[in-house]
C-alpha positions as CSV (number, residue, x, y, z in Angstrom):
1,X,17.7,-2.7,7.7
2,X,18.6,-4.5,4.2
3,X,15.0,-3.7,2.7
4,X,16.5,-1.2,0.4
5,X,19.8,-3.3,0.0
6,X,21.2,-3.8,-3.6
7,X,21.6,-7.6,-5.2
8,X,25.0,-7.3,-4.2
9,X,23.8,-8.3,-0.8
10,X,23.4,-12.0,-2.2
11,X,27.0,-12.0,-2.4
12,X,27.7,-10.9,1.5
13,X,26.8,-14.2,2.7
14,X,23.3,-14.2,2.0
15,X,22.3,-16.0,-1.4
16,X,19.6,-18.0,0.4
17,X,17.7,-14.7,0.6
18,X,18.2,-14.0,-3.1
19,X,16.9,-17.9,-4.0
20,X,13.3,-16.6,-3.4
21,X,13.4,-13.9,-5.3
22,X,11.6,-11.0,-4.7
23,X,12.6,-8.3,-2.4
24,X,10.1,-10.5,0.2
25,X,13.0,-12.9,0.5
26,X,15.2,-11.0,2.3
27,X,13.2,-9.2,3.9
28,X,12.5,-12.0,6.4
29,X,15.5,-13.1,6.5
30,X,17.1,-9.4,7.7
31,X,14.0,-9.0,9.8
């Protein structure tokens, strides 16, 4: 849902999924 989200997302609420990095972060996290 957020896989092809911008960096901005870190600033939604979300900066934990920004912390590891790559585009694998958050894609846990909005999984």
């Amino acid at each position: 849902m957020m896989l092809n989200e911008p960096p901005r997302t870190r600033s939604r609420g979300s900066p934990r999924v920004f912390l590891t990095g790559p585009p694998l972060g958050w894609t846990h996290v909005s999984a």
